[in-house]
N, C-alpha and C positions, 0 to 999 in steps of 0.2 A: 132223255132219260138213259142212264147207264143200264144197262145187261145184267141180273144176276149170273154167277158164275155158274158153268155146267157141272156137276157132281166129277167129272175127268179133271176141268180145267181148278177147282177147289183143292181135289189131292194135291195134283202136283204143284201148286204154291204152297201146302201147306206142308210136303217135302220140305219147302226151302225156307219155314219158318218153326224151327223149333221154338217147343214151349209157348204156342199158340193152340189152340184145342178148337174145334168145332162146335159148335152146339146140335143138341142132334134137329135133323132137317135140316141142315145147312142155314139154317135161318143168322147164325152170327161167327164168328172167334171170338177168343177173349183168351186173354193172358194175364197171369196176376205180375209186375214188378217187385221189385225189393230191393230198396236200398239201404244206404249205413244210418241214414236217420233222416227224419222230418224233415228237415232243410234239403237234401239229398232227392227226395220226392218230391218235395214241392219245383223243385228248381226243373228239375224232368217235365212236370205238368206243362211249365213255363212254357221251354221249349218246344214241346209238344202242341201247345196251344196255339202258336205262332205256327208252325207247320199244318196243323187242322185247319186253322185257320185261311193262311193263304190258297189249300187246296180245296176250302167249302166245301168240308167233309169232318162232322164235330163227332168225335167220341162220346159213347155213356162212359163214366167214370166214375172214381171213388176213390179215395184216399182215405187209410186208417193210419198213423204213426210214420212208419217207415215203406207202409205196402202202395203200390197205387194197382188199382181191380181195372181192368180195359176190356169193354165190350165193343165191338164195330161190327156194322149191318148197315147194309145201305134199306132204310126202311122202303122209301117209294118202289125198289126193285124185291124189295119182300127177300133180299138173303144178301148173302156175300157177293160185292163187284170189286173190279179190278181198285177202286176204290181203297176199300177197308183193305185189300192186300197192301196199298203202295203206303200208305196212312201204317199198317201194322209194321213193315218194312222200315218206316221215317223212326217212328216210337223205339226198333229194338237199335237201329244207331247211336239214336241220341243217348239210351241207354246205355251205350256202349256195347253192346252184344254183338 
């Protein structure tokens, strides 16, 4: 079982992930995306998927149009683990951020 992260160890990752917010109690992140249209988000999700994927670490998510909504929690550890950092991390590349 992963480690949720320590309220020190959660700041400073999330330092190094703008446009990522906390939820309060540490319990998640979540970032909204925005792209130039539907096809543009969906194609994000794609890639994203295959990365979730490979790392056995699935996003909540949501797609409306051009947005896609990103929540990550490692549930079993009850908050944020290094996990949803490296997974939050893989999402703003692919984004290109």
């Amino acid at each position: 079982m992963v480690a949720r992260l320590a309220e020190t160890e959660l700041q400073a990752a999330m330092a190094e992930l703008p446009g990522w917010a906390v939820e309060a109690g540490g319990t998640a992140i979540a970032r909204t995306f925005r792209f130039a249209d539907f096809g543009a988000a969906f194609g994000f999700m794609a890639r994203a998927a295959l990365v979730a994927e490979k790392m056995d670490h699935h996003p909540e998510w949501s797609n409306v149009y051009n947005r896609v909504l990103v929540r990550l929690s490692t549930h079993d550890a009850g908050g944020v683990t290094g996990c949803d950092i490296a997974l939050a991390e893989a999402m703003d590349r692919i984004a290109g951020l």
